[in-house]
MILO-84108 format. One record per residue (C-alpha): residue number from 1; x, y, z; residue in three letters. Coordinates in steps of 0.5 Angstrom, whole numbers, always signed. Layout:
N
(r NUM, (X, Y, Z), "Ala")
...
This chain:
232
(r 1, (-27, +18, -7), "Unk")
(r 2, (-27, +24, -10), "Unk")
(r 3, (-26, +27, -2), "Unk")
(r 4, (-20, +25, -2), "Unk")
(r 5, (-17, +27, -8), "Unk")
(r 6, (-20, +34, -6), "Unk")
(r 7, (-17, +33, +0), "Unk")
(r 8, (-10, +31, -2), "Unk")
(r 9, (-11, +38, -6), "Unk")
(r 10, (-11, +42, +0), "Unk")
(r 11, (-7, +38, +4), "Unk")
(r 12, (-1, +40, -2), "Unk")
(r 13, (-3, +47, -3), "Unk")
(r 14, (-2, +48, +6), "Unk")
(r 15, (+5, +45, +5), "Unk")
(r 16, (+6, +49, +0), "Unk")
(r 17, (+5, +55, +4), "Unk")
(r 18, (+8, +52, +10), "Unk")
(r 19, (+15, +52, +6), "Unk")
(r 20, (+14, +58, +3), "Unk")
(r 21, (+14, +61, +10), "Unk")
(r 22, (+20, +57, +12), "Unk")
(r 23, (+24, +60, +7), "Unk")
(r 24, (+23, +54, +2), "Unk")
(r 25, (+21, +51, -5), "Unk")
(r 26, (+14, +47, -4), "Unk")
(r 27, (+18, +42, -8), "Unk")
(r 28, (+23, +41, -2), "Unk")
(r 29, (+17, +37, +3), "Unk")
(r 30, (+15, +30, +1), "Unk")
(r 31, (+8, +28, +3), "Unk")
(r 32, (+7, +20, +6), "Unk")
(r 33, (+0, +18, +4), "Unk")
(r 34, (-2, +14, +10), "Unk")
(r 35, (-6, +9, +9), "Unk")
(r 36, (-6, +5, +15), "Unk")
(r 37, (-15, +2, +14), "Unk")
(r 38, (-15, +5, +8), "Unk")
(r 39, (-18, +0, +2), "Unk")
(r 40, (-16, -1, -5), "Unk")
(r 41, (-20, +4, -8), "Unk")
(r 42, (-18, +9, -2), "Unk")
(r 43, (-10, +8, -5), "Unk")
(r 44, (-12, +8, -12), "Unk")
(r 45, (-15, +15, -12), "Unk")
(r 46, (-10, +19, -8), "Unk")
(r 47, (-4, +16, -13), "Unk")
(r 48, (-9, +19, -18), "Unk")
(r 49, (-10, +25, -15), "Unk")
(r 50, (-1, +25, -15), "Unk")
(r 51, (+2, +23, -9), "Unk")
(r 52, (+8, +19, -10), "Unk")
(r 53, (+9, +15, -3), "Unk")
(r 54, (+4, +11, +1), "Unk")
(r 55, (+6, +9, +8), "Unk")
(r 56, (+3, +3, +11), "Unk")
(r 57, (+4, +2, +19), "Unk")
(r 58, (+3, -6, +20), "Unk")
(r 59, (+8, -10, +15), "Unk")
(r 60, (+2, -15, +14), "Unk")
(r 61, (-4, -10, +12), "Unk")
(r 62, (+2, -8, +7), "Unk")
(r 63, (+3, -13, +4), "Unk")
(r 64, (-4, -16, +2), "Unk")
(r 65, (-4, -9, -1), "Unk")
(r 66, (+2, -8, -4), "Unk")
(r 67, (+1, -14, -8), "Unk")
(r 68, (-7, -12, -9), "Unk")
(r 69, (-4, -5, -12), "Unk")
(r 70, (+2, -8, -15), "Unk")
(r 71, (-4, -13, -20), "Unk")
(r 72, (-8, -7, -22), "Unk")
(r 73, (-8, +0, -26), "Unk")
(r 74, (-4, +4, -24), "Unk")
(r 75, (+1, +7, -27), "Unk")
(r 76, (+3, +11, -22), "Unk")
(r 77, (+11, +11, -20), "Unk")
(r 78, (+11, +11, -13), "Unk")
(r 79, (+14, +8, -7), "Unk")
(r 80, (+12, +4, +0), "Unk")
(r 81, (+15, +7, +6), "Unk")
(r 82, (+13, +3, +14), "Unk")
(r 83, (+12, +9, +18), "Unk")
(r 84, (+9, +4, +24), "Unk")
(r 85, (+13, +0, +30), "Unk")
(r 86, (+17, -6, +26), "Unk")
(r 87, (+17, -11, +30), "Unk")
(r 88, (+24, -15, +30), "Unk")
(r 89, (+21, -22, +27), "Unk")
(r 90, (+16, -18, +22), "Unk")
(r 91, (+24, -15, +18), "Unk")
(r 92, (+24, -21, +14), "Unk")
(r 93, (+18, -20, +10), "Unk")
(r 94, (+18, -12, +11), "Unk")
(r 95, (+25, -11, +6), "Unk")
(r 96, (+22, -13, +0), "Unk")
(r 97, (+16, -9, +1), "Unk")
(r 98, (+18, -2, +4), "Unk")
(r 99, (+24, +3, +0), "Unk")
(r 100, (+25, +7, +6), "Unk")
(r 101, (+24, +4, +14), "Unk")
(r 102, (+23, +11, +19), "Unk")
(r 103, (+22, +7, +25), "Unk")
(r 104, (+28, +4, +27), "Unk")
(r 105, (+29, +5, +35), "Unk")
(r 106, (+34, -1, +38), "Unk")
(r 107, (+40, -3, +36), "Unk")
(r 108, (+38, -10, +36), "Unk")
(r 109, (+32, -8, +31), "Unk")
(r 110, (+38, -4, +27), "Unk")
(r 111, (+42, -11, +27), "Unk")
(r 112, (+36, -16, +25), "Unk")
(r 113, (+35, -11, +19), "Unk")
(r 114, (+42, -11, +17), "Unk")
(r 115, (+43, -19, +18), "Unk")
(r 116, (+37, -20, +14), "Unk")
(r 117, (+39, -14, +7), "Unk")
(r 118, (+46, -17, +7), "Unk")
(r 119, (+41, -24, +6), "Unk")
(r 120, (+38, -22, +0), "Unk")
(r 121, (+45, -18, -2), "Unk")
(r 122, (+40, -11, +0), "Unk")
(r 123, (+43, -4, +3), "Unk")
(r 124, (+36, -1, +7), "Unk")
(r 125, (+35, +6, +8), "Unk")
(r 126, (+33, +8, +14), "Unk")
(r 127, (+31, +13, +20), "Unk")
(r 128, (+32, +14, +26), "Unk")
(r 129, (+26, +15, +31), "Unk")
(r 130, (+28, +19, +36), "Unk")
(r 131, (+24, +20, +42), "Unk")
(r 132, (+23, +29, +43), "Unk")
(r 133, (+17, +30, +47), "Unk")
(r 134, (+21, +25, +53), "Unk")
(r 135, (+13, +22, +54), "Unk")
(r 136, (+15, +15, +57), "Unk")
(r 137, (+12, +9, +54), "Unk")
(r 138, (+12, +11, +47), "Unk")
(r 139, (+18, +9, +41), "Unk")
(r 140, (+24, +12, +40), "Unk")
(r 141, (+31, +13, +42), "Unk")
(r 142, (+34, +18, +48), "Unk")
(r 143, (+36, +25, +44), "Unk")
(r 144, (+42, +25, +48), "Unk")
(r 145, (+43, +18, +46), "Unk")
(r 146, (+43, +18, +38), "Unk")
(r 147, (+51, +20, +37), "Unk")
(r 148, (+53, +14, +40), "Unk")
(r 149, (+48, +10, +38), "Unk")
(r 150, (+50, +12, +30), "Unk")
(r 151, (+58, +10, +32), "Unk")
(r 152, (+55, +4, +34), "Unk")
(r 153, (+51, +3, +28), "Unk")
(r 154, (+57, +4, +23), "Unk")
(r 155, (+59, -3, +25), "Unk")
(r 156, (+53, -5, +21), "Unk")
(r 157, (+55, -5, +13), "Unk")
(r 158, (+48, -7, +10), "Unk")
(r 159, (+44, -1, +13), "Unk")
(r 160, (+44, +6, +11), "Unk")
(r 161, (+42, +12, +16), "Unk")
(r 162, (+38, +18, +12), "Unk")
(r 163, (+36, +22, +18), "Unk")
(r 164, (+31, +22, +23), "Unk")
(r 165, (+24, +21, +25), "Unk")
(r 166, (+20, +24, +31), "Unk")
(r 167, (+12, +23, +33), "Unk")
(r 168, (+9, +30, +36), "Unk")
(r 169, (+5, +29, +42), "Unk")
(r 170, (-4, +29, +39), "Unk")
(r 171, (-6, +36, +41), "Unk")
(r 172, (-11, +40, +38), "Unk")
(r 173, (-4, +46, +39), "Unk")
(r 174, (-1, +44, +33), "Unk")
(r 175, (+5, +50, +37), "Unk")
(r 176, (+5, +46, +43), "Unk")
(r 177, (+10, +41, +38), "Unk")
(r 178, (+14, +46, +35), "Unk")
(r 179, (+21, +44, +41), "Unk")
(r 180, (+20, +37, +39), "Unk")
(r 181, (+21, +38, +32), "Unk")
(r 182, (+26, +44, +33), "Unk")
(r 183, (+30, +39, +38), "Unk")
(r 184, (+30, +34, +31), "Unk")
(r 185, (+32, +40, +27), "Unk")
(r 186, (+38, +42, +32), "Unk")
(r 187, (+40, +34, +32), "Unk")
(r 188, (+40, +33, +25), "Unk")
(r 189, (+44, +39, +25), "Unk")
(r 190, (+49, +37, +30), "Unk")
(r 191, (+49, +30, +26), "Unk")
(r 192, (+51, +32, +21), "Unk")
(r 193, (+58, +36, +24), "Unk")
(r 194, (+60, +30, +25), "Unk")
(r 195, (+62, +26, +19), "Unk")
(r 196, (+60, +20, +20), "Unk")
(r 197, (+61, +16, +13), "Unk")
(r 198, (+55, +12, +10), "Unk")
(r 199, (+51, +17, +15), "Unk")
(r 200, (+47, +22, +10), "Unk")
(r 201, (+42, +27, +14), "Unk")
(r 202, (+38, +27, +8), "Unk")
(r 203, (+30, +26, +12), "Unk")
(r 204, (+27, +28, +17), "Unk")
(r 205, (+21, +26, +18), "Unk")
(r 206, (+16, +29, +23), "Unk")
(r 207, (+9, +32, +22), "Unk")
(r 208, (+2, +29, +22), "Unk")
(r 209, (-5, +31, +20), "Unk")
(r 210, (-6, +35, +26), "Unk")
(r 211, (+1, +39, +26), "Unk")
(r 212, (+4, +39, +19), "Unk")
(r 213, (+5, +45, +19), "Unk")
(r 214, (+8, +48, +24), "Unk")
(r 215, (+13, +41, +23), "Unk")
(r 216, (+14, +44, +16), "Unk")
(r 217, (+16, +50, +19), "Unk")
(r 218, (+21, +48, +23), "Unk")
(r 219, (+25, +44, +18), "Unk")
(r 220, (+21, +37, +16), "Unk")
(r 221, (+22, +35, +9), "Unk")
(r 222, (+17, +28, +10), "Unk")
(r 223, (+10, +29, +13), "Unk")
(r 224, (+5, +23, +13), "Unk")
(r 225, (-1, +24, +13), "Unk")
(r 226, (-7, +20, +14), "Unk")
(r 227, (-14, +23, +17), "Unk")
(r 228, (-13, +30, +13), "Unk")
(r 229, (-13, +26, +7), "Unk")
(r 230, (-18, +19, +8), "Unk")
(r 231, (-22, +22, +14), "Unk")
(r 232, (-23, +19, +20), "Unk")
């Protein structure tokens, strides 16, 4: 255990670093801890060494560990976000859990979420996961597709949109995804011209173990990190 409250403390102290070279203050960029396979005691020590936000892939392994934290020690003030796929009948039991849901990548998936939260009288924040590095098969919306796919989402009153989501592709060459995040960056941007109401670019979430870095650089201002901070 302490491993991981060592390795938190390098992994903050590169983010820092990162955003000072991207013209930045080191408080602008918000690490997500993810704990996906991570045990109790795992996530107990990271909230002691000061992370502030879990972020779980799987709403079912969330949940037994939300109510396991939730009965413990901790005192720690800090936030669940879902940063995996969520499957449309999972929603239900995803809303009470999560404060933000980076993944969102279909509008049938927006529309669920919008009936469930009106449901139980919640408006839940969102991102937009948008598919940058074009590979086929994996999650995410067509970049060229995001400005009709947000027009279309507005008719939608219990969701609220606060920015975008990518993943990079694994590669050992953290540069060789510097066009993905730049592409979200250049997005977010033009997103934000368009004034779209109830639609605040506030997020954007990119960047893993291997490639937080140059993601920092390139604007992200959520990273989510697992294995720099838990190990393989």
């Amino acid at each position: 255990m302490k491993q991981i409250a060592e390795n938190f403390a390098k992994v903050t102290e590169r983010i820092a670093l990162a955003a000072n070279r991207s013209g930045r203050s080191p408080d602008s960029v918000e690490l997500v801890a993810v704990t996906k396979g991570v045990s109790i005691a795992g996530i107990e020590t990271v909230l002691e060494a000061g992370a502030d936000i879990i972020g779980e892939n799987r709403v079912q392994e969330a949940r037994q560990k939300y109510e396991k934290i939730n009965s413990s020690d901790v005192t720690q003030l800090f936030e669940w976000h879902l940063i995996g796929h969520l499957q449309r009948n999972k929603v239900k039991s995803a809303l009470p859990l999560f404060s933000l849901i980076h993944s969102v990548d279909s509008l049938r998936l927006l529309k669920e979420i919008s009936r469930r939260s009106e449901g139980i009288e919640k408006c839940t924040d969102i991102l937009l996961q948008v598919n940058t590095t074009g590979e086929t098969g994996k999650f995410g919306i067509v970049p060229e597709n995001i400005l009709n796919f947000i027009e279309t989402s507005l008719t939608y009153p219990n969701v609220r949109i606060l920015g975008f989501m990518t993943m990079g592709k694994l590669s050992e060459t953290p540069d060789e995804n510097r066009p993905a995040f730049e592409l979200l960056r250049n997005l977010a941007e033009r997103v934000k011209t368009q004034n779209y109401p109830d639609v605040s670019i506030k997020y954007l979430s990119m960047g893993m173990s291997n490639d937080y870095e140059v993601a920092i650089e390139e604007g992200a201002n959520l990273v989510r990190i697992g294995r720099a901070i838990f190990g393989q």
